[in-house]
C-alpha positions in Angstrom: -212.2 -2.7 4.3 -215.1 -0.5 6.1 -212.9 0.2 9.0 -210.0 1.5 6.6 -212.8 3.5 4.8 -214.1 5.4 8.0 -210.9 5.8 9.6 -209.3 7.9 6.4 -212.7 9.6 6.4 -212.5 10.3 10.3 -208.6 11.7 9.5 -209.9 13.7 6.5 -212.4 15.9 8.5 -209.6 16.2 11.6 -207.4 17.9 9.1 -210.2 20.0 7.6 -210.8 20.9 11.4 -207.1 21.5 11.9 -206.7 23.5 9.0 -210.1 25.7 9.1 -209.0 26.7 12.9 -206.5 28.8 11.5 -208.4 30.7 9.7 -211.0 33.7 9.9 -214.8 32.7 9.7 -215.6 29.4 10.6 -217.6 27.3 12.9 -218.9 24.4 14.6 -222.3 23.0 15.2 -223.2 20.6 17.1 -226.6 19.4 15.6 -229.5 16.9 16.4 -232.2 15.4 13.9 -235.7 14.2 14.7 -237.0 12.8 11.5 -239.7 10.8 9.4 -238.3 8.7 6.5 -239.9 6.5 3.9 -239.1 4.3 1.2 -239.8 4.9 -2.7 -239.6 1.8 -5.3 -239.8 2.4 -9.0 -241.5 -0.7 -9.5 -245.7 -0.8 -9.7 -245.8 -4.4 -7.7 -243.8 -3.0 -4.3 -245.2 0.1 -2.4 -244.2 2.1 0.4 -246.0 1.2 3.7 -245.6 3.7 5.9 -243.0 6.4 7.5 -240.5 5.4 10.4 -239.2 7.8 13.1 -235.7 7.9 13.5 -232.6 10.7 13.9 -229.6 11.5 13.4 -226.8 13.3 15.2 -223.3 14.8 14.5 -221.3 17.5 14.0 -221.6 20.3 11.2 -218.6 22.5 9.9 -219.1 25.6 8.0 -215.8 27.4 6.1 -216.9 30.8 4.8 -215.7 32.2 1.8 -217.6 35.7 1.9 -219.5 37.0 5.4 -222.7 35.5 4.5 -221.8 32.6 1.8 -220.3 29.1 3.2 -218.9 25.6 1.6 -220.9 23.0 4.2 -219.9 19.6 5.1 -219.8 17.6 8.5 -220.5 13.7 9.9 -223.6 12.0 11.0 -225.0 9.1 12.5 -228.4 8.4 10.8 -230.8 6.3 12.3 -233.6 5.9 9.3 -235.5 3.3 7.1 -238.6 2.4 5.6 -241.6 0.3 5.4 -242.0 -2.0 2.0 -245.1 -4.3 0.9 -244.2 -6.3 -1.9 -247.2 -7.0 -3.6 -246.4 -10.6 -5.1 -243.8 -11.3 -1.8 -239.9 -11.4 -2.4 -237.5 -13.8 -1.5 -235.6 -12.0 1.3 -232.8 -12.8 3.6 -233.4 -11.9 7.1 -231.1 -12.9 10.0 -229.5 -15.1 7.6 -232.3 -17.4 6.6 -233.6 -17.1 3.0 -237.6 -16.5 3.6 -240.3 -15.4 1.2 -241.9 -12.1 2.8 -244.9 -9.6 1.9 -244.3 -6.6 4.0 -240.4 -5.8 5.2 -239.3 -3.0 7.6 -235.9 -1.9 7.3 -234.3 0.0 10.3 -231.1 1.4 8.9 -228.6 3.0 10.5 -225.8 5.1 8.2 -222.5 7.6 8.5 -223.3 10.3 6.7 -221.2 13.5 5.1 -223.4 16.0 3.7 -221.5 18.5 1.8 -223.1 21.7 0.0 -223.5 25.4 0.0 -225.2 27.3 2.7 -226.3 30.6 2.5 -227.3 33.0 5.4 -228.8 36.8 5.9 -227.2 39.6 8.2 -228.9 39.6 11.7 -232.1 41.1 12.6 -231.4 42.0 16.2 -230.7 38.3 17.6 -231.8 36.2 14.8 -230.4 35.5 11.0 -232.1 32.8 8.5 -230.3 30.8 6.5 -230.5 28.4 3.8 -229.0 24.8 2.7 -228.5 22.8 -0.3 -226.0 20.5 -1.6 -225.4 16.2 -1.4 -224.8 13.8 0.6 -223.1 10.3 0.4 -224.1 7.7 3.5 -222.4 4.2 4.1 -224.6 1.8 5.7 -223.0 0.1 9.1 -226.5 -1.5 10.3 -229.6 -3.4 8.9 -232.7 -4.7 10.7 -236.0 -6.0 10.7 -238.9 -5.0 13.0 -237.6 -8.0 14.6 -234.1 -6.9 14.9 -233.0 -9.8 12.8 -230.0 -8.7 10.4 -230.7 -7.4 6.5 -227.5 -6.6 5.8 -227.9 -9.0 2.4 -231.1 -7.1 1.8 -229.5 -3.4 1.8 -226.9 -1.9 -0.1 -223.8 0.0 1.6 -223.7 3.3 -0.4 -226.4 5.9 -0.7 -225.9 9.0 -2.6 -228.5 12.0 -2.8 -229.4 15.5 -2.2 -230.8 18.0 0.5 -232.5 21.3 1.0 -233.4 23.2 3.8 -233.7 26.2 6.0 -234.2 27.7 9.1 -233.2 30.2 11.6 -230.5 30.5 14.4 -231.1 32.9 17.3 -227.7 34.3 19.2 -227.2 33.8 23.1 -224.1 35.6 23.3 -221.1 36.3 21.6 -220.5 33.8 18.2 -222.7 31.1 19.8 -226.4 30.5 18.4 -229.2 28.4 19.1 -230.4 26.7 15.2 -233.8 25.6 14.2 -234.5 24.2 11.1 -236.0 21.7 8.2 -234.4 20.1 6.0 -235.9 17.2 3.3 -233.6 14.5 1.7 -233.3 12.1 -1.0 -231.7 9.8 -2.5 -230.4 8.7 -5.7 -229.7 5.1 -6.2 -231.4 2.0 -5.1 -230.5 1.1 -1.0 -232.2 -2.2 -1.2 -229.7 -5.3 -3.3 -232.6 -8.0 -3.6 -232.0 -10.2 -6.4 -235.4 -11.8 -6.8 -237.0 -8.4 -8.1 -235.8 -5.8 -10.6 -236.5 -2.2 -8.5 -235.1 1.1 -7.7 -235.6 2.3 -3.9 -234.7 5.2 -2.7 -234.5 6.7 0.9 -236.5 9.9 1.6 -236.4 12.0 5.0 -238.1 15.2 6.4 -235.6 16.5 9.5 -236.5 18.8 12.3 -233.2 20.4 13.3 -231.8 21.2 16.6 -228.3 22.7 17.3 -225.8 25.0 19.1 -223.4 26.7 16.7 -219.8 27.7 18.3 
């Protein structure tokens, strides 16, 4: 069923590609993600224990629809996740085994589509600043422990949220710039499917952005 879902996803954006091409003002980035994420329950008896490092990496396609307006959407790889201390412990299912835990890292890795409005200024010699905001929707393909031992019982497959951002882009030539930006995340609905405790986690993230736009 997941392999059906990502390969009409995958055909989707090749016939958005196929179909932008032929027409005037659009682009390609090519775009990489340092970033720090953490993990936000609802609940007063589990707390967040930390940031992770992680990234994410992809491609970004922009169709504009006035010189400096543009509809925004792309695919990702997203290597996140999140520390939790549950203050009572949980019954959790790592690797397979049904344990009772205190603290539980989660490594997460996601496909992402972000899809929003982004709006840019005219250029200042070599450099234009833009802005960012819109959703996202994520599928999980990948959940660990600090240990590397599976939580895919412990995670939920679809994550749905928002993003803002901004940065600048500095031309080298022609239509090709170099981008640098920020851009913070969240989400909306609970990524964590743990029946032993009644909670709402989301998924946050603060990205440094890195790209070459063609």
């Amino acid at each position: 069923m997941k392999i059906k879902f990502f390969s009409v996803v995958v055909f989707s954006l090749m016939m958005f590609n196929v179909y932008g091409q032929s027409e005037k003002g659009n682009r390609f980035s090519i775009l990489f993600s340092p970033q720090l994420s953490w993990m936000k329950s609802n609940h007063n008896a589990v707390n967040s224990n930390g940031n992770m490092f992680g990234y994410d990496f992809g491609f970004a396609y922009d169709h504009f629809f006035d010189k400096n307006y543009a509809f925004s959407t792309g695919i990702v790889i997203n290597t996140t996740g999140g520390k939790l201390t549950y203050r009572d412990g949980v019954k959790a299912d790592v690797g397979g085994e049904l344990i009772q835990v205190t603290d539980l890292d989660y490594k997460l890795k996601y496909v992402e589509i972000p899809f929003g409005l982004k709006l840019m200024t005219k250029n200042f010699r070599r450099i234009r600043y833009y802005t960012e905001m819109g959703m996202f929707m994520q599928f999980n393909i990948k959940a660990r422990n600090e240990n590397s031992k599976s939580l895919k019982e412990e995670v939920n497959f679809f994550d749905l949220g928002y993003h803002l951002g901004g940065g600048v882009e500095y031309s080298v030539g022609g239509d090709t710039y170099l981008l640098f930006g920020l851009k913070y995340s969240s989400g909306f609905v609970d990524v964590t499917d743990n029946n032993t405790i009644s909670d709402k986690t989301n998924l946050q993230r603060f990205e440094f952005r890195f790209g070459i736009v063609f």
